[in-house]
GULUMVEX-86910 format. One line per field, with one value per residue (C-alpha): residue in one letter; x, y, z; residue number from 1. Coordinates in Angstrom, 3 decimals, padded with zeros to 6 digits. Layout:
BEGIN
kolza: a  ...
X: X  ...
Y: Y  ...
Z: Z  ...
bake: NUM  ...
//
This chain:
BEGIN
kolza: x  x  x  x  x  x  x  x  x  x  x  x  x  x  x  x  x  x  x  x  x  x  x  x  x  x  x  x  x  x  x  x  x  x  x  x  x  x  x  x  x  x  x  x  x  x  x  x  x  x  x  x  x  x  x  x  x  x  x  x  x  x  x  x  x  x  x  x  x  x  x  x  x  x  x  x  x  x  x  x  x  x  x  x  x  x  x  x  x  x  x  x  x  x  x  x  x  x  x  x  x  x  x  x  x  x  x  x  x  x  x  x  x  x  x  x  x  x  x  x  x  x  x  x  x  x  x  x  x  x  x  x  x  x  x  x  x  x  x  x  x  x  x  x  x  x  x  x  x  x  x  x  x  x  x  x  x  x  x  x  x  x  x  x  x  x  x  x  x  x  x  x  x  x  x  x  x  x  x  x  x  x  x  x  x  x  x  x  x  x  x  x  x  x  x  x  x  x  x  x  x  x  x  x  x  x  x  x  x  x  x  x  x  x  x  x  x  x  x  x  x
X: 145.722  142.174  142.947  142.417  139.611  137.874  138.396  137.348  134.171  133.666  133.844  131.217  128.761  129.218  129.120  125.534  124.339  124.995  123.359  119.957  119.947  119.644  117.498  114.900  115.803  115.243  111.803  110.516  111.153  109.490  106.587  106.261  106.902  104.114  100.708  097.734  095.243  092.346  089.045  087.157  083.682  080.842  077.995  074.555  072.841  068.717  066.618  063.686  060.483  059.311  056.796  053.167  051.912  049.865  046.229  043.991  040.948  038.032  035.343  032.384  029.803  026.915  023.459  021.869  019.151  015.837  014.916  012.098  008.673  007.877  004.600  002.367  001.642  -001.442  -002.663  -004.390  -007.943  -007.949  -010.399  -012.582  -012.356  -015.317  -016.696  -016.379  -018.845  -017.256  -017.818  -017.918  -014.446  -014.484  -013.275  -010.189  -010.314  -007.642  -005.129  -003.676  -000.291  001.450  004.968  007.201  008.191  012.081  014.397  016.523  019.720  021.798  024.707  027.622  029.784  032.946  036.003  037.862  040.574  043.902  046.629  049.376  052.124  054.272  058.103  060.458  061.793  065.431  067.233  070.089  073.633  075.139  077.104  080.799  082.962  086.557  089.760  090.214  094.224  093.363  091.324  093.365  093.582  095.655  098.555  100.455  103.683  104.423  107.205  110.897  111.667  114.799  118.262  118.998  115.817  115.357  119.314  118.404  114.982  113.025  109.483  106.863  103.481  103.130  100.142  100.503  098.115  098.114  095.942  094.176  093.523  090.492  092.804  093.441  097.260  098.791  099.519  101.554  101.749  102.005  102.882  100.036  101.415  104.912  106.854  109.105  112.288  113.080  113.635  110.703  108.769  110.511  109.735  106.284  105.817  108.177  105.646  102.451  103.215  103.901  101.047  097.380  094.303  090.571  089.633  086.796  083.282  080.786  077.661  079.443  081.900  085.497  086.519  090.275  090.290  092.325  092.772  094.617  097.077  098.351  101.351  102.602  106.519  106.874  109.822  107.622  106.726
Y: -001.078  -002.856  -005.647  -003.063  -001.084  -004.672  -005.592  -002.086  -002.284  -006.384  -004.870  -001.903  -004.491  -006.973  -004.057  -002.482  -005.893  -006.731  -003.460  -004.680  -007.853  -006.501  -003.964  -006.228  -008.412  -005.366  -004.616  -008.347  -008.654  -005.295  -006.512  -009.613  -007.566  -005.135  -007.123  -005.565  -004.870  -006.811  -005.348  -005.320  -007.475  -004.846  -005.783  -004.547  -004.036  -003.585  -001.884  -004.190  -002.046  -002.387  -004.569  -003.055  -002.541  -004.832  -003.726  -004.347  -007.011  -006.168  -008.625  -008.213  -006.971  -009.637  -008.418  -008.218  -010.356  -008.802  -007.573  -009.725  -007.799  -006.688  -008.583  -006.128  -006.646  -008.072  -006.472  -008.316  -007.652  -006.389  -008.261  -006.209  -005.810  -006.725  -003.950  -002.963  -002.087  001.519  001.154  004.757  005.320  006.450  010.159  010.593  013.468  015.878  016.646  019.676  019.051  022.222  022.977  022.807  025.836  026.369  025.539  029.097  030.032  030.587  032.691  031.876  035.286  036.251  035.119  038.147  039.331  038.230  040.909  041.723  043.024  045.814  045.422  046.828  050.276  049.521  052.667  054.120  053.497  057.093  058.125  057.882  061.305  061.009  062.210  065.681  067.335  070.679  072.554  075.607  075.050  072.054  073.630  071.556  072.758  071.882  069.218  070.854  071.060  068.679  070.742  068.353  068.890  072.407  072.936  070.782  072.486  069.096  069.487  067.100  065.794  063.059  060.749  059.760  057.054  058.208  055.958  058.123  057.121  057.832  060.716  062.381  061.248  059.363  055.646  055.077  056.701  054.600  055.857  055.696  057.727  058.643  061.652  060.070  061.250  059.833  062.723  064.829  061.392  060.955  064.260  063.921  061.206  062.238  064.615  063.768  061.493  063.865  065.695  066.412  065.033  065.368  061.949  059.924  060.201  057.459  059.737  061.368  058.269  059.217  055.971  054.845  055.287  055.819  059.260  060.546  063.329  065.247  066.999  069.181  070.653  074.030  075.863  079.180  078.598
Z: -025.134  -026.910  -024.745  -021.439  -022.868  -023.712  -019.676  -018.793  -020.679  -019.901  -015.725  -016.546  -018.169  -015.366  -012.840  -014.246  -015.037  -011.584  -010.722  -012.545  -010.761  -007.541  -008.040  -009.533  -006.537  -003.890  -005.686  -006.063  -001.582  -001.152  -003.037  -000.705  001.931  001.272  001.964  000.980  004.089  004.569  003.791  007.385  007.009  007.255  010.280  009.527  012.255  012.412  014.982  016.461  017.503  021.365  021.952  022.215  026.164  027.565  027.363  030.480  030.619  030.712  032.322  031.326  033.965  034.809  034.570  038.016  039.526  039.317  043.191  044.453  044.552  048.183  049.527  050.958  054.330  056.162  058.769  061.828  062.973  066.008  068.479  070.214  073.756  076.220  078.191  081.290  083.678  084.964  088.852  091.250  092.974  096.595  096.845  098.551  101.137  100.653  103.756  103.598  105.771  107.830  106.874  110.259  111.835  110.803  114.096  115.122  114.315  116.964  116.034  117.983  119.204  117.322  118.981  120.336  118.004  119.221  120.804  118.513  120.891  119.767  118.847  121.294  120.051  119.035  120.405  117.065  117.851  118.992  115.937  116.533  115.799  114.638  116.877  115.693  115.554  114.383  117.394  118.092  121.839  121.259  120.275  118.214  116.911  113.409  112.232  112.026  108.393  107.684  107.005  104.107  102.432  103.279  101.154  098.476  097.922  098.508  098.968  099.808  101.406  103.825  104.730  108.564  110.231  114.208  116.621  119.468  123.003  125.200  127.058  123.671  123.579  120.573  121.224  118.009  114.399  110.687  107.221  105.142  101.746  101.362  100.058  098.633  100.491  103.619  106.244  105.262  106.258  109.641  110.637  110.259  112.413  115.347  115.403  114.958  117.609  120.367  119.659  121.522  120.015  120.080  121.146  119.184  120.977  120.827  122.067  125.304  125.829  124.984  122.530  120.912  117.254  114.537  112.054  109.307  109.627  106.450  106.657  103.939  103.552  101.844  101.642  102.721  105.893
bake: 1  2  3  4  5  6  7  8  9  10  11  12  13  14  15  16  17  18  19  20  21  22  23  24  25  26  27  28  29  30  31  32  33  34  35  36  37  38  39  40  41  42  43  44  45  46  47  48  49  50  51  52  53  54  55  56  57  58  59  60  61  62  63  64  65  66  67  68  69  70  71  72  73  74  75  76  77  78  79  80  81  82  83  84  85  86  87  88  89  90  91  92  93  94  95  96  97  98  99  100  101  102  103  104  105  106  107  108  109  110  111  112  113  114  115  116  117  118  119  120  121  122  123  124  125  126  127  128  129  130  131  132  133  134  135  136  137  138  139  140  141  142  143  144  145  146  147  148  149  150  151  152  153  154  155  156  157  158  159  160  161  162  163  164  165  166  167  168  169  170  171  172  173  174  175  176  177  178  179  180  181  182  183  184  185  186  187  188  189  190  191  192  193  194  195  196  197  198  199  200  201  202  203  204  205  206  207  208  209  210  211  212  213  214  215  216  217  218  219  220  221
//
C-alpha cells in the first residue's frame, strides 16, 4: 500500500511539474511572438513665406532741352515805286441796246375728245316658271290607296320626281324620298305619271322640265 501511494504521488509531481514546464514554455513563445510596434518617425514640416511681388522700375525722367529763343523777324524796306504820270482816258459812249420783241405763241387747238361708244343693252333672260300639278282644271285624280296598307293601317308620304313635256304630259316619273313600304310608293308613281301638268314657261315658250310631286297617304281620306 506505501509502495502505491509513493507511485501515486511520484505521477502527481511529474504530472504538475510537467504542467510548469509548459506553461513557462507557452509564455516564453508568446513573448517572442508579441513584437512591440515601432514608433513611426515624426516629419516636421515648415511653411516658407511667398516671395515679395516684383516692384515696377522707375526710369528716371530726363530734363528737357531748353526751347531755342525765337529770332524776331526783319522786315524788308519796301522800295518805293516811281510815279506815274496819270494820262486822260477817252470816255466811252454808253449804248443803250433794245430788248427784242418776244416771238408769239401760237396755241395749237385741242384735239377733239375721242367717241366712247355705248355697250349694247344685254336684254335679262325671261325667268323660267316650274310645271305646276295642282291647277284645279287639271283634274287629277288622286293615287288609289293600297288594300294591304289600307288593312294594316300603314301610313306614309312619298317624294316623286315627274319630268314634264312642252304639251303638259308626263314623260317619266323617279322616286326621290321613300315611304318606306313598298305599295304606298308604287301607287304614287302609277299616278303621278298619268297625270296633266302645267308645263314650264321660259317667257311665253312652253319648255320640258322637271318637278317635285308630294304625295301623302292618310287613312281619312
Amino acid at each position: 500500500m506505501e509502495g502505491e501511494k509513493a507511485r501515486r504521488w511520484l505521477t502527481v509531481v511529474v504530472l504538475v511539474a510537467l504542467a510548469h514546464a509548459g506553461t513557462w514554455y507557452g509564455l516564453s513563445q508568446l513573448k517572442q511572438a508579441i513584437v512591440p510596434p515601432r514608433p513611426l518617425k515624426v516629419i516636421e514640416v515648415s511653411l516658407l513665406a511667398p516671395p515679395p511681388p516684383p516692384q515696377p522700375k522707375v526710369t528716371p525722367k530726363q530734363p528737357e532741352p531748353p526751347k531755342p529763343e525765337p529770332k524776331p523777324r526783319v522786315q524788308p524796306k519796301a522800295k518805293p515805286e516811281p510815279r506815274q504820270l496819270l494820262q486822260p482816258q477817252p470816255v466811252a459812249e454808253r449804248v443803250v441796246e433794245q430788248a427784242p420783241e418776244p416771238a408769239p405763241v401760237v396755241v395749237a387747238p385741242a384735239p377733239p375728245a375721242p367717241v366712247v361708244a355705248a355697250p349694247p343693252k344685254v336684254e335679262a333672260e325671261p325667268v323660267v316658271e316650274a310645271p305646276r300639278f295642282n291647277a284645279a282644271y287639271l283634274n287629277n285624280p288622286p293615287p288609289a290607296y293600297p288594300l294591304s296598307a289600307r288593312r294594316r293601317g300603314i301610313e306614309g308620304r312619298v317624294l316623286v320626281r315627274a319630268e314634264v313635256l312642252a304639251d303638259g304630259s308626263c314623260n317619266r316619273v323617279e322616286l326621290k324620298k321613300t315611304s318606306g313600304f313598298d305599295p304606298l310608293d308604287q301607287a304614287a308613281l302609277e299616278a303621278v305619271k298619268k297625270w296633266r301638268f302645267v308645263p314650264a314657261r321660259r317667257g311665253s315658250q312652253s319648255i320640258a322640265a322637271w318637278v317635285e310631286v308630294p304625295i301623302i297617304f292618310k287613312l281619312e281620306n
